[in-house]
N, CA and C of each residue as an Amber inpcrd file, in Angstrom:
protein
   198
 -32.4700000  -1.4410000  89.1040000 -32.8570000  -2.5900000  88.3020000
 -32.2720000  -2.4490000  86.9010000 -31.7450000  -3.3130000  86.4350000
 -31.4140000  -2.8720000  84.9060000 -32.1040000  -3.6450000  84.1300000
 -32.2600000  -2.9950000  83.0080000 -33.0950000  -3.2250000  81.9880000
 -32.5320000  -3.7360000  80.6720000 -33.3340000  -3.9410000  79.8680000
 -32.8010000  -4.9170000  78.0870000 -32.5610000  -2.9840000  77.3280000
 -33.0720000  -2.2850000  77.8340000 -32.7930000  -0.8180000  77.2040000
 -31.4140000  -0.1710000  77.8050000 -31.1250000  -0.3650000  78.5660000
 -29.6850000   0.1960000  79.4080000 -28.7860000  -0.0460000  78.4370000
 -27.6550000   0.2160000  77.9390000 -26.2760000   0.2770000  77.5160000
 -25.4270000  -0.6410000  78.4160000 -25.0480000  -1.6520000  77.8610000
 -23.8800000  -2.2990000  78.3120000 -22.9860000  -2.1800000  79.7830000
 -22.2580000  -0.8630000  78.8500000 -21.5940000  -0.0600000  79.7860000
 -22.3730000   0.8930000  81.0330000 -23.4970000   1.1280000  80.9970000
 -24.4520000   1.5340000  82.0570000 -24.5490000   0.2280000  82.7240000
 -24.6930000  -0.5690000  82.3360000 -24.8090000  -2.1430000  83.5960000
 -23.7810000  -2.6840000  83.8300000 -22.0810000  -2.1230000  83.3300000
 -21.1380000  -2.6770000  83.7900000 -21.2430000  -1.2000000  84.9090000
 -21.2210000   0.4050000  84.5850000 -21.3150000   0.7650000  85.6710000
 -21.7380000   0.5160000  86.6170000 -23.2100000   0.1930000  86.9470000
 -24.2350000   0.1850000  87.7080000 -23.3870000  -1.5280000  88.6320000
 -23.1180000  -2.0710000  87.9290000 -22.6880000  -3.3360000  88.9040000
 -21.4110000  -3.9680000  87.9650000 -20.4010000  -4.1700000  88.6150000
 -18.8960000  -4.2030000  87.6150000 -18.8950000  -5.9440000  88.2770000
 -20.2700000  -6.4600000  88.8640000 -20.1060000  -7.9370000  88.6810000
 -21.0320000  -8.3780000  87.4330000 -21.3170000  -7.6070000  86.5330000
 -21.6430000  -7.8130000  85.3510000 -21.0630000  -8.5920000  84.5310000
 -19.5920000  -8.1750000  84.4500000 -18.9470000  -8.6900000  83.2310000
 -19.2060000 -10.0310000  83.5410000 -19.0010000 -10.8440000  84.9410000
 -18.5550000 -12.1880000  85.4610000 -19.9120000 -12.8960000  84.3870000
 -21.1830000 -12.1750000  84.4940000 -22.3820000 -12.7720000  84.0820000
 -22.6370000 -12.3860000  82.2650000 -21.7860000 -11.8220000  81.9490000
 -21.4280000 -11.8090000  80.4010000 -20.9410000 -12.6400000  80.1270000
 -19.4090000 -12.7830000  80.5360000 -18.7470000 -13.9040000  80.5320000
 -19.2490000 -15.6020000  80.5550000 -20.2200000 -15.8840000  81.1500000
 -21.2810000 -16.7660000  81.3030000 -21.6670000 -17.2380000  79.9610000
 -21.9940000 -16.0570000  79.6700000 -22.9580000 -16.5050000  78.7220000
 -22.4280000 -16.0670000  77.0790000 -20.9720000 -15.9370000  77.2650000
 -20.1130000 -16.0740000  76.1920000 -20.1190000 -14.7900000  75.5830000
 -20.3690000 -14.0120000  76.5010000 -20.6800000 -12.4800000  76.0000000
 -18.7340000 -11.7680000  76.5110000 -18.1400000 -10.9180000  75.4800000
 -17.4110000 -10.0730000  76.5860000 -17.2810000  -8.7840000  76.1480000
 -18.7100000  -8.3870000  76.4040000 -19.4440000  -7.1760000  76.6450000
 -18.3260000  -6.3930000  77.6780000 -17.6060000  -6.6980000  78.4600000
 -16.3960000  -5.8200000  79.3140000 -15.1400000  -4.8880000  78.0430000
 -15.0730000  -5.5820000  77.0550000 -14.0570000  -5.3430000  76.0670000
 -14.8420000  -4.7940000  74.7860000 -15.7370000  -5.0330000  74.7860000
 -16.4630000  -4.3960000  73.2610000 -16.7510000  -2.7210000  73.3610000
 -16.0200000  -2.5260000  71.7670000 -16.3240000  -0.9320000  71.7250000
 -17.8610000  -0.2230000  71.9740000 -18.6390000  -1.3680000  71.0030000
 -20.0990000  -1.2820000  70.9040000 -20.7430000  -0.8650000  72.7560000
 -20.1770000  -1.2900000  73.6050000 -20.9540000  -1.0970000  75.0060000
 -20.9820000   0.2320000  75.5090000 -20.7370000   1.0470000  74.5500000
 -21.1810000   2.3360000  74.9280000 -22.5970000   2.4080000  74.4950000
 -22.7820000   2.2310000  73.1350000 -23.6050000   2.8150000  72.8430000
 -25.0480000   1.5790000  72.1130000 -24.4060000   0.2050000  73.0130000
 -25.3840000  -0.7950000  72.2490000 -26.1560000  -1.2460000  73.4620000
 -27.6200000  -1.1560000  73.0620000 -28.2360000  -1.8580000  74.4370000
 -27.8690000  -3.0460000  74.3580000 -28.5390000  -3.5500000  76.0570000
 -28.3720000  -5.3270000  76.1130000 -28.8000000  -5.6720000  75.1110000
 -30.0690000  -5.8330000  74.9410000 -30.7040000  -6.0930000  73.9990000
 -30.0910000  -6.1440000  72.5180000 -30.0000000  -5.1930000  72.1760000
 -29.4790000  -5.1940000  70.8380000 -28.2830000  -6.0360000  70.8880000
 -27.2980000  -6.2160000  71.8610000 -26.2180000  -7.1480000  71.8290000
 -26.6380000  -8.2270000  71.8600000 -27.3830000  -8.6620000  73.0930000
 -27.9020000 -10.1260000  72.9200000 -28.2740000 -10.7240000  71.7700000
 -28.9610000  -9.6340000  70.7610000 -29.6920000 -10.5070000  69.8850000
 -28.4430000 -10.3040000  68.5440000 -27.2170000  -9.5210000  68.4300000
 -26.2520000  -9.4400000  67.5620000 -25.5740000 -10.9410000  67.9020000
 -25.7110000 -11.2210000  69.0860000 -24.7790000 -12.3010000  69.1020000
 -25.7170000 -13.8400000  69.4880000 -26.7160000 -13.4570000  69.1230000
 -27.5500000 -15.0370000  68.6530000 -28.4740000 -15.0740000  69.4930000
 -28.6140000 -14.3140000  70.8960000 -28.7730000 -15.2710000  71.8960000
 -30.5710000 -14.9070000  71.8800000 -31.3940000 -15.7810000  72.0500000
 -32.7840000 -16.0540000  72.0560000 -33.6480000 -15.1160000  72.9100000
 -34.5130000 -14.5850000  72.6120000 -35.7780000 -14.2320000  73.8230000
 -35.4840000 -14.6070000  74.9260000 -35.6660000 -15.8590000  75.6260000
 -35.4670000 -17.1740000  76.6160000 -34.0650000 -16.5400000  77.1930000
 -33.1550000 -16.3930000  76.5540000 -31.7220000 -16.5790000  76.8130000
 -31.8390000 -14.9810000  77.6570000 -32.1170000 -13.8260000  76.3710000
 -32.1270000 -12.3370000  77.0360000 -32.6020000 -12.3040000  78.2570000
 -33.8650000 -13.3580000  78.6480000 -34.6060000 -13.0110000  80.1390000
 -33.5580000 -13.7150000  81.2790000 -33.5050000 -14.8170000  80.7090000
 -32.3530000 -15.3870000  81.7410000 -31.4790000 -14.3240000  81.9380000
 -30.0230000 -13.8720000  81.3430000 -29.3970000 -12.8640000  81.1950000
 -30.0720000 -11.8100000  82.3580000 -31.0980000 -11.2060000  81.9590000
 -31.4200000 -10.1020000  82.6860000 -31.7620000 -10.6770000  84.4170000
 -32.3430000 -11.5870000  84.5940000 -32.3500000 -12.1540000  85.6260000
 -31.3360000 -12.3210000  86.6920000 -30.3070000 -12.7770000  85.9000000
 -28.9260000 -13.1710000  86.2900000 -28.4310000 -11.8290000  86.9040000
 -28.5080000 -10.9960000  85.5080000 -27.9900000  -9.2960000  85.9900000
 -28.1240000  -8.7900000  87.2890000 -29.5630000  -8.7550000  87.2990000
 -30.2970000  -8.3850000  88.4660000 -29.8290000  -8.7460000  89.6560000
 -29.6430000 -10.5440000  89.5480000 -29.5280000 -10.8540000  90.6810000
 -28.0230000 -10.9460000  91.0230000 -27.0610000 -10.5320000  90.2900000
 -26.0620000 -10.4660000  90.8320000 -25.2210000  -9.6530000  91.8370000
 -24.3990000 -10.0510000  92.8230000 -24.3830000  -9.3580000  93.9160000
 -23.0400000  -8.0590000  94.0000000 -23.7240000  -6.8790000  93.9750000
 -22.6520000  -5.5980000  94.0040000 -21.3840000  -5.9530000  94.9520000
């Protein structure tokens, strides 16, 4: 399951159909230096995106297919 605490790059490991759902949502968390060491979280909210938006996001994550 990934979480708003995981690292970027831990949820592009964990499922490399991640980026597709970054990309979505205007994120490209695939290319940023920061995804080593920035949670979702902390990215989501560097780059605007709402409470509402982070859960969606994580949802999406989740449900996307390895």
């Amino acid at each position: 399951m990934i979480k708003a605490t995981m690292t970027i790059h831990e949820i592009i490991l964990k499922n490399p159909q991640a980026i597709e759902v970054f990309s979505s949502f205007g994120l490209s968390c695939g290319v940023c230096e920061l995804g080593s060491v920035e949670t979702l979280e902390e990215g989501a909210r560097g780059h605007g995106l709402t409470q509402d938006e982070l859960a969606t996001l994580l949802k999406q994550l989740n449900s996307a297919k390895i």
